[in-house]
Each structure stands twice: as C-alpha cells, then as structure tokens.
Phi, psi and omega in degrees: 000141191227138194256154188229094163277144173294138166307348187247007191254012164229007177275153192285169179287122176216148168220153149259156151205118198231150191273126175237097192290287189290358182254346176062040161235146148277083180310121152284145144217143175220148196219152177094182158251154188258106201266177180299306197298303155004270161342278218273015151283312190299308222265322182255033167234352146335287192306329210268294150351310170285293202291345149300295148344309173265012147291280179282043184054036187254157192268139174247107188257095179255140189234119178225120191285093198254007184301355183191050158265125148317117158336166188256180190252177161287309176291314183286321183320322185311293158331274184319328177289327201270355166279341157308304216274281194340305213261336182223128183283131154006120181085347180291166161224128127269145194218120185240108179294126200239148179281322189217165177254015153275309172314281193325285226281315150350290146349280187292354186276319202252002192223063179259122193232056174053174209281351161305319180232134188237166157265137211226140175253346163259157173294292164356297188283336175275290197295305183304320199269341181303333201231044157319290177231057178287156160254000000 
C-alpha cells in the first residue's frame, strides 16, 4: 500500500511580513499549518507592524498571500477572529488572497470580520479595493 502526500501537507508552517512603504501596504505570506505558538508569534508581530503604522498616522492596509496556508483547527480559527478583533479597527483593510474560490467562500463563512477583511483570488483585484478610498 503507497501513501500519497498533497506537496503542501509537507511545507513547514512560515509567515513574512515586510512594509511595502511606497505602495502603502504591509504584506504577509503565510504557509503551512499554523499550530497556537505559531498564531501568536504571527499575531504579535502583525500587531506590532499596525501599531508602528498607526503611530505614524499612515491608513492600514495589509495584503496577506494565504495561498499555501493550511486550514486551521476550530480552536485556532477561534484564535485567528480574536487577534483580528485585538489588532484591527474600523477603517482598517485587509485583503487576503486565497487559491479558490471555494477557499473564498470558506472563508468568508468562518472568518467574518465586518468590512475590514475581504477575500481576493487575484492580487490586482486585492490591491486595488485596499486603496479604493485611501486620498
């Protein structure tokens, strides 16, 4: 009997998160399955990003590349709402790109956070509505 792993049930858990200054987003990538040390390593260097940005009055627009993130458990899903509901305010955007458009509805079902975060299956399409109604 031969076992068959998906290439992405072996990438280890990784996040980036780099300031794209002139374009006036902070980018994510996230990969992997994400365990709780994971989350919260994830969530307070996020955080720590939004409270420099919003000290210096810059509008907070995060674009996070979530295409070869693993689901979450019911306890981290759990997680992931209440570090939204920590880290971001009214007027903030996040726009998180997803591999399908089942992954979107999927989404958008278990991860509703009010008009701060929409789901994108293009980058283009992400970029453009985060800086809809920046001036």
């Amino acid at each position: 009997m031969s076992t068959h792993f998906h290439p992405l049930m072996l990438s280890a858990p990784a996040y980036t998160i780099d300031e794209d200054e002139s374009a006036g987003i902070v980018r994510m990538m996230v990969e992997g399955f994400f365990d709780q040390d994971i989350l919260a390593r994830h969530f307070d260097d996020n955080a720590a990003f939004v409270r420099r940005w919003r000290a210096a009055g810059r509008p907070i627009r995060v674009l996070i590349d979530a295409n070869r993130l693993l689901p979450h458990t019911p306890q981290n899903q759990a997680f992931v709402m209440r570090s939204f509901e920590r880290i971001y305010r009214p007027g903030d955007r996040v726009a998180i790109l997803v591999g399908s458009s089942l992954v979107k509805m999927q989404m958008r079902r278990t991860h509703s956070f009010g008009e701060i975060i929409q789901f994108f299956l293009s980058e283009q399409g992400a970029v453009t509505w985060l800086k809809a109604y920046d001036l």
